[in-house]
N, CA, C and O atoms as a GROMACS GRO file, in nm:
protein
  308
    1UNK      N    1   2.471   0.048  -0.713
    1UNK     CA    2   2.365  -0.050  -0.702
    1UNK      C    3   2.269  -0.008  -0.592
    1UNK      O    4   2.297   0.041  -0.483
    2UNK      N    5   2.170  -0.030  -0.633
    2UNK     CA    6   2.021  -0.006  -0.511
    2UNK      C    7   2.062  -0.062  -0.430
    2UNK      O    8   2.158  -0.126  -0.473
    3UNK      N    9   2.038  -0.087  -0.273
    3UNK     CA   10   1.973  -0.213  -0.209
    3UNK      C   11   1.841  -0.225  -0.202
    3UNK      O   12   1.792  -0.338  -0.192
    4UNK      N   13   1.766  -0.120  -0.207
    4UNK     CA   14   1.613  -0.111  -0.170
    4UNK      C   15   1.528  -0.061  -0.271
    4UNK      O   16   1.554   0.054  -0.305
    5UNK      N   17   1.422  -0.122  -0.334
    5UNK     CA   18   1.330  -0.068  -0.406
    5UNK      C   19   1.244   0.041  -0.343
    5UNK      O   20   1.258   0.093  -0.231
    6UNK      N   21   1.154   0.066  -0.437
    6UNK     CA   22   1.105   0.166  -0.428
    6UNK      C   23   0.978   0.173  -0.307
    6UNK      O   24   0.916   0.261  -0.248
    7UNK      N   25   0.979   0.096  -0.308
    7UNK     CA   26   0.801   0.013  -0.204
    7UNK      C   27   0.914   0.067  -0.050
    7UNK      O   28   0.902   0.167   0.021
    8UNK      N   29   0.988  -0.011  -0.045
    8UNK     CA   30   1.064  -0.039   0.060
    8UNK      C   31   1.103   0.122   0.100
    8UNK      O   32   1.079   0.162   0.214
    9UNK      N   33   1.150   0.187   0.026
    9UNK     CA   34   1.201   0.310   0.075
    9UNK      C   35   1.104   0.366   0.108
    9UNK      O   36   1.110   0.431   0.212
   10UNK      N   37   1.006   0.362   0.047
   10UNK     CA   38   0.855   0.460   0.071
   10UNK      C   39   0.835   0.425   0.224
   10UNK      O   40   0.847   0.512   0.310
   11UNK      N   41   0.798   0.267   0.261
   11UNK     CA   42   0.823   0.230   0.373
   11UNK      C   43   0.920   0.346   0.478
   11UNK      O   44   0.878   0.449   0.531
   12UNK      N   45   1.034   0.297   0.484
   12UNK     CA   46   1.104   0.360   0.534
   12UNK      C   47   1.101   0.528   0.565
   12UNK      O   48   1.146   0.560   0.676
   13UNK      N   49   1.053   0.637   0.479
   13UNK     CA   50   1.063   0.763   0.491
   13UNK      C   51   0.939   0.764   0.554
   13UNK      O   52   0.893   0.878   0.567
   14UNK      N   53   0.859   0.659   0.603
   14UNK     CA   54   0.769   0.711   0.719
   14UNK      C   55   0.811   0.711   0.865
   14UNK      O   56   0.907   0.656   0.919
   15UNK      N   57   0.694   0.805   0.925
   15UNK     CA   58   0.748   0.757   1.084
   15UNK      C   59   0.679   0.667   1.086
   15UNK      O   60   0.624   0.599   0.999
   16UNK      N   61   0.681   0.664   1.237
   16UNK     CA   62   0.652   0.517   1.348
   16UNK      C   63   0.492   0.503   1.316
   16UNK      O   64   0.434   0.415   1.253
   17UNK      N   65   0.440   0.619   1.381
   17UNK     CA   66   0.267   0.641   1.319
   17UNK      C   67   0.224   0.610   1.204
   17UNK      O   68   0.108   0.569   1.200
   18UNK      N   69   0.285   0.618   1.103
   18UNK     CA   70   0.218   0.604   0.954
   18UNK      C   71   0.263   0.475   0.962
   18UNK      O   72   0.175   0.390   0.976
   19UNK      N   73   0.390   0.433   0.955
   19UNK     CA   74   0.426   0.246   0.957
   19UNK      C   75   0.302   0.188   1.019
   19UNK      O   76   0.231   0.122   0.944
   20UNK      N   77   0.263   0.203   1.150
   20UNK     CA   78   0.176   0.120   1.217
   20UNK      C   79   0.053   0.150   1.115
   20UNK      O   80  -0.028   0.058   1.103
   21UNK      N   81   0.032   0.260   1.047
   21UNK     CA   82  -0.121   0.271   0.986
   21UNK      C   83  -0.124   0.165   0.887
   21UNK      O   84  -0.213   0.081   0.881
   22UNK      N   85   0.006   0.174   0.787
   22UNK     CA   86   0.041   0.154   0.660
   22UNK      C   87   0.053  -0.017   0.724
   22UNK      O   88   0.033  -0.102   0.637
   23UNK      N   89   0.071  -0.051   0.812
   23UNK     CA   90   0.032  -0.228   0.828
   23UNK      C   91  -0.059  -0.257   0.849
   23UNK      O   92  -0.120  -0.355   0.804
   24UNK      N   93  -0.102  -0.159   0.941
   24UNK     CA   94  -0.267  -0.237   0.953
   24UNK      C   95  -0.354  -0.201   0.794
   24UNK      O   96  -0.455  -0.267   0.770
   25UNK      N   97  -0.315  -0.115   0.713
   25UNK     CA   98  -0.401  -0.135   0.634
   25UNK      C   99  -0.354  -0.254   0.515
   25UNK      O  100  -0.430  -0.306   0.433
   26UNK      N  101  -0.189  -0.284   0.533
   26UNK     CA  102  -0.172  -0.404   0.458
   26UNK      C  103  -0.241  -0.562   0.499
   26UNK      O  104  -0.278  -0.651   0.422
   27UNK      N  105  -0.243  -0.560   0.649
   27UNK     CA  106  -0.276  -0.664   0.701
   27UNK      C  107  -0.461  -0.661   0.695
   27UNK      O  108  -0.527  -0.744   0.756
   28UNK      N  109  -0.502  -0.586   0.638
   28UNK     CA  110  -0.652  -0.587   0.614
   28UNK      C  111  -0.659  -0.614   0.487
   28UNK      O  112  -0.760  -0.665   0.438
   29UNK      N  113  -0.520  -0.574   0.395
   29UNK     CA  114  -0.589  -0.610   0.289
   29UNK      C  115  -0.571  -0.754   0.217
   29UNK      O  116  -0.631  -0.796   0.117
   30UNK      N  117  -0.455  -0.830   0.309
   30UNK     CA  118  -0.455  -0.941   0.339
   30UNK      C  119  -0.542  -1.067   0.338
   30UNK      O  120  -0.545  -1.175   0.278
   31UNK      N  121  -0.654  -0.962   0.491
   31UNK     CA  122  -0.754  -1.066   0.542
   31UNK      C  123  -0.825  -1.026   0.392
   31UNK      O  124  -0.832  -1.119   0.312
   32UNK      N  125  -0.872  -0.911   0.356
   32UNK     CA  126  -0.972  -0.952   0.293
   32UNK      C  127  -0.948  -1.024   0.124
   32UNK      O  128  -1.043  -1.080   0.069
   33UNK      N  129  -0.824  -1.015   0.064
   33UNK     CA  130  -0.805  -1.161   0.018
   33UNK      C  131  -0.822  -1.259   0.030
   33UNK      O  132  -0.870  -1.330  -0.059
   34UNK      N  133  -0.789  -1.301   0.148
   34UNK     CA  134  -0.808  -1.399   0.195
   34UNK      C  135  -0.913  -1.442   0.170
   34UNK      O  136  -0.925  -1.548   0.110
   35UNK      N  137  -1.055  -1.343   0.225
   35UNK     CA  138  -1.186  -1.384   0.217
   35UNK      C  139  -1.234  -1.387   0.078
   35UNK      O  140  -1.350  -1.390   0.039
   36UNK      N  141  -1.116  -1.388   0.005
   36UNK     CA  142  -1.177  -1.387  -0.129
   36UNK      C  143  -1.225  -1.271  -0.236
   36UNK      O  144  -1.304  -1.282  -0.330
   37UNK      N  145  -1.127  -1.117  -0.175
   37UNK     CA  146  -1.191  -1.034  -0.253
   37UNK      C  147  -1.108  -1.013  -0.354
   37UNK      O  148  -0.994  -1.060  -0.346
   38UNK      N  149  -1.150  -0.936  -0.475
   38UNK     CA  150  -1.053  -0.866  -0.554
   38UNK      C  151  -0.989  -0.710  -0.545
   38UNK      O  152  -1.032  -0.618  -0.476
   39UNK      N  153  -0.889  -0.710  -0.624
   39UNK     CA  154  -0.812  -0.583  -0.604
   39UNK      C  155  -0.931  -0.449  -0.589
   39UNK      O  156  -0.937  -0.358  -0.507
   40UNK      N  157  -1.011  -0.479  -0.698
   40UNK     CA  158  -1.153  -0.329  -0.713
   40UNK      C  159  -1.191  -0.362  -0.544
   40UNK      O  160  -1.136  -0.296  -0.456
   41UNK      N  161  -1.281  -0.458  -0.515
   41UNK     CA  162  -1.321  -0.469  -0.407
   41UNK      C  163  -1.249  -0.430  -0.275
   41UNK      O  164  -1.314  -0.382  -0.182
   42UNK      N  165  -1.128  -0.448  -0.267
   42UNK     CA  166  -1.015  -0.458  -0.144
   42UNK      C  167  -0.981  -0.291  -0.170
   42UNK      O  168  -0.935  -0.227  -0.075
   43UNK      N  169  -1.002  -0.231  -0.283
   43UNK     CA  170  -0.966  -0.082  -0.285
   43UNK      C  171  -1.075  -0.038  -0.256
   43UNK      O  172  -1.073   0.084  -0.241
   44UNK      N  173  -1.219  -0.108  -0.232
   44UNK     CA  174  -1.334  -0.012  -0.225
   44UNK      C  175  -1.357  -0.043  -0.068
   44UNK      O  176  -1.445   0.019  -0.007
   45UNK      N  177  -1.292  -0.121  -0.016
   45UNK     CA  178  -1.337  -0.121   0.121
   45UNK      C  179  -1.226  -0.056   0.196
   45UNK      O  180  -1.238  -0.031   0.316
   46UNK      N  181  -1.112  -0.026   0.124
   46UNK     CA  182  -1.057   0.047   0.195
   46UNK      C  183  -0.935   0.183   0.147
   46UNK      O  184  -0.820   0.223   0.168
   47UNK      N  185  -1.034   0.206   0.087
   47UNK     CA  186  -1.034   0.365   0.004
   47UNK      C  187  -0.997   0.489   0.087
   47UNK      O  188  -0.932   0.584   0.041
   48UNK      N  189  -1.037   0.482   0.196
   48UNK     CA  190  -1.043   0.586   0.301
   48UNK      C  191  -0.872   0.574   0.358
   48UNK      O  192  -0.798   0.672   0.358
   49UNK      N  193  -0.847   0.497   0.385
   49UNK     CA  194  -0.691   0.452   0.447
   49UNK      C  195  -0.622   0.483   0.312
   49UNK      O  196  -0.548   0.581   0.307
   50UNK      N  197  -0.644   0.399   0.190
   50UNK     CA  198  -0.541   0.434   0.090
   50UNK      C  199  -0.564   0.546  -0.008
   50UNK      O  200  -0.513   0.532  -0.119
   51UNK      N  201  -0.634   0.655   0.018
   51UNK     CA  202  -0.605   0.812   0.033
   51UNK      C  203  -0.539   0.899   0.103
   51UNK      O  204  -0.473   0.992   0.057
   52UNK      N  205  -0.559   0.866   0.245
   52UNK     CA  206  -0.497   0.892   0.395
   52UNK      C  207  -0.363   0.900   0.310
   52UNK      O  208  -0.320   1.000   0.252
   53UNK      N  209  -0.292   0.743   0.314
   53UNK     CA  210  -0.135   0.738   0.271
   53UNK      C  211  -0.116   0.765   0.142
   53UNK      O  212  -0.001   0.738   0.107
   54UNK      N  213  -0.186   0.809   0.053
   54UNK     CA  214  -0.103   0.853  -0.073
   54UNK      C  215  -0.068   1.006  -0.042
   54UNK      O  216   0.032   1.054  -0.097
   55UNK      N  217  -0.128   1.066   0.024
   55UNK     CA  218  -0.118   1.209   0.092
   55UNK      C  219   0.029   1.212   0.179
   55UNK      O  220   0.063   1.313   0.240
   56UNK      N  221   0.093   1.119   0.177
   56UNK     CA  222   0.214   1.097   0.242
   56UNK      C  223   0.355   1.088   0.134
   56UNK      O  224   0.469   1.060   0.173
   57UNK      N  225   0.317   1.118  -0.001
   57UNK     CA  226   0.385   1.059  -0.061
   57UNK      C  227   0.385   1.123  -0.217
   57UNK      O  228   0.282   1.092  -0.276
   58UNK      N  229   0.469   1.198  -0.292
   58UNK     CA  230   0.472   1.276  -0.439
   58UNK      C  231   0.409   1.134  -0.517
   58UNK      O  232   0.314   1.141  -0.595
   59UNK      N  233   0.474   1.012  -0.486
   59UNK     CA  234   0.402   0.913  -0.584
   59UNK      C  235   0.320   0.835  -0.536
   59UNK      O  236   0.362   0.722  -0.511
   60UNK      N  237   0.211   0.861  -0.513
   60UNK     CA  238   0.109   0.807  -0.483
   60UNK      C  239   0.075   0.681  -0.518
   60UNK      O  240   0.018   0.601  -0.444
   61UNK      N  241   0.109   0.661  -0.627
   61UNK     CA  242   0.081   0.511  -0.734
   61UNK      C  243   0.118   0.402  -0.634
   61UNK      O  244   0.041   0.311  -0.605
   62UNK      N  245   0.237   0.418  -0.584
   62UNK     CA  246   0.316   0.322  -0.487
   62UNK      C  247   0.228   0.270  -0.400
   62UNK      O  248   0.222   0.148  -0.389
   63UNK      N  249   0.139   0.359  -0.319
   63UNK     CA  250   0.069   0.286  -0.203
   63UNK      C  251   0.003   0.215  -0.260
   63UNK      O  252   0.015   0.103  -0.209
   64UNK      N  253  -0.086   0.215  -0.368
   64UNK     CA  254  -0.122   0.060  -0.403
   64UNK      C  255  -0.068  -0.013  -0.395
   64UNK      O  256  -0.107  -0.099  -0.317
   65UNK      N  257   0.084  -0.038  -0.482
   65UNK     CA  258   0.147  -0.169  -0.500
   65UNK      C  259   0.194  -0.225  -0.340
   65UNK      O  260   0.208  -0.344  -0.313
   66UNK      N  261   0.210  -0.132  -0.261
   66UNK     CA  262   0.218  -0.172  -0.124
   66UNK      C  263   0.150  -0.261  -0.088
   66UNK      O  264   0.172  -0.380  -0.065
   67UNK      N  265   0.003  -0.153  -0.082
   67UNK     CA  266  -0.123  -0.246  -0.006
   67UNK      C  267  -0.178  -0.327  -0.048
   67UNK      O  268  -0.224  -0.402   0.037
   68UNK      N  269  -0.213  -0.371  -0.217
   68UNK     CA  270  -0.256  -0.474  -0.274
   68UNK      C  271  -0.156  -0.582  -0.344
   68UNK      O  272  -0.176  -0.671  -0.427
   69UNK      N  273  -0.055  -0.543  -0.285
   69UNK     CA  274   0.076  -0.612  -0.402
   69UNK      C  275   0.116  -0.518  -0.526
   69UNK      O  276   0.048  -0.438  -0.591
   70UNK      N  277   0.300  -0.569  -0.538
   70UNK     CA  278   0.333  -0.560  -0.652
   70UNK      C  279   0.251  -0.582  -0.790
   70UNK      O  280   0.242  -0.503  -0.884
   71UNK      N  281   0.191  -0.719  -0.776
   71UNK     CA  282   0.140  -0.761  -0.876
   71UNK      C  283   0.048  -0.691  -0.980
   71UNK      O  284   0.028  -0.700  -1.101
   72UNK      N  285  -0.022  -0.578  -0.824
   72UNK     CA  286  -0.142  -0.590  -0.897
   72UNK      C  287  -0.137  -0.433  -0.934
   72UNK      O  288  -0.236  -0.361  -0.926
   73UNK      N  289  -0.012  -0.389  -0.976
   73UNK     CA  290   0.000  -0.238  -1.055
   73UNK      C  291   0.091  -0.270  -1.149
   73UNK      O  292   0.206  -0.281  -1.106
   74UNK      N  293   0.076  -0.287  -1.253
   74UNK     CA  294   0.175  -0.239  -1.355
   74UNK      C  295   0.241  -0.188  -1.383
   74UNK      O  296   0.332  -0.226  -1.456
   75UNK      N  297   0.226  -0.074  -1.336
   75UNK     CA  298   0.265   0.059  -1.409
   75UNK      C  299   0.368   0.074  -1.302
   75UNK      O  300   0.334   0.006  -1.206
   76UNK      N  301   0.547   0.173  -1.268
   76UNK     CA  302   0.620   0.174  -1.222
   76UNK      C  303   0.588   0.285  -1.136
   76UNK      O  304   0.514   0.376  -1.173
   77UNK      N  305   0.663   0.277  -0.981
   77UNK     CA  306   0.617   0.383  -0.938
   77UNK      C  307   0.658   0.504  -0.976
   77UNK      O  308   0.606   0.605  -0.928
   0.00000   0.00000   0.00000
């Protein structure tokens, strides 16, 4: 049995540096929900960060579902 999905491990096989990046760019993409944006929008303002971290990673797909939610990828990582 798993304990940890896939989001979570990705998490984890970072260091300390990328964790702190990889929150602040969750917690931005947060606020800007908040303010009401959508997934296109929240990826266009912060495109630059979620390139940065897919460069961290063979499956790239994942850092979306990270930074914008599960929800909002379909597709498995």
């Amino acid at each position: 049995m798993e304990c940890f999905g896939p989001e979570a491990m990705f998490v984890l096989s970072l260091d300390e540096r990328q964790r702190d990046f990889l929150t602040d760019t969750v917690e931005e993409a947060l606020k800007l929900r908040a303010e009401g944006l959508d997934d296109d929008e929240i990826q266009g303002h912060l495109a630059h960060a979620i390139i940065a971290i897919e460069g961290w990673t063979n499956t790239p797909r994942i850092v979306r579902r990270v930074v914008l939610g599960a929800y909002a990828d379909d597709e498995p990582a």
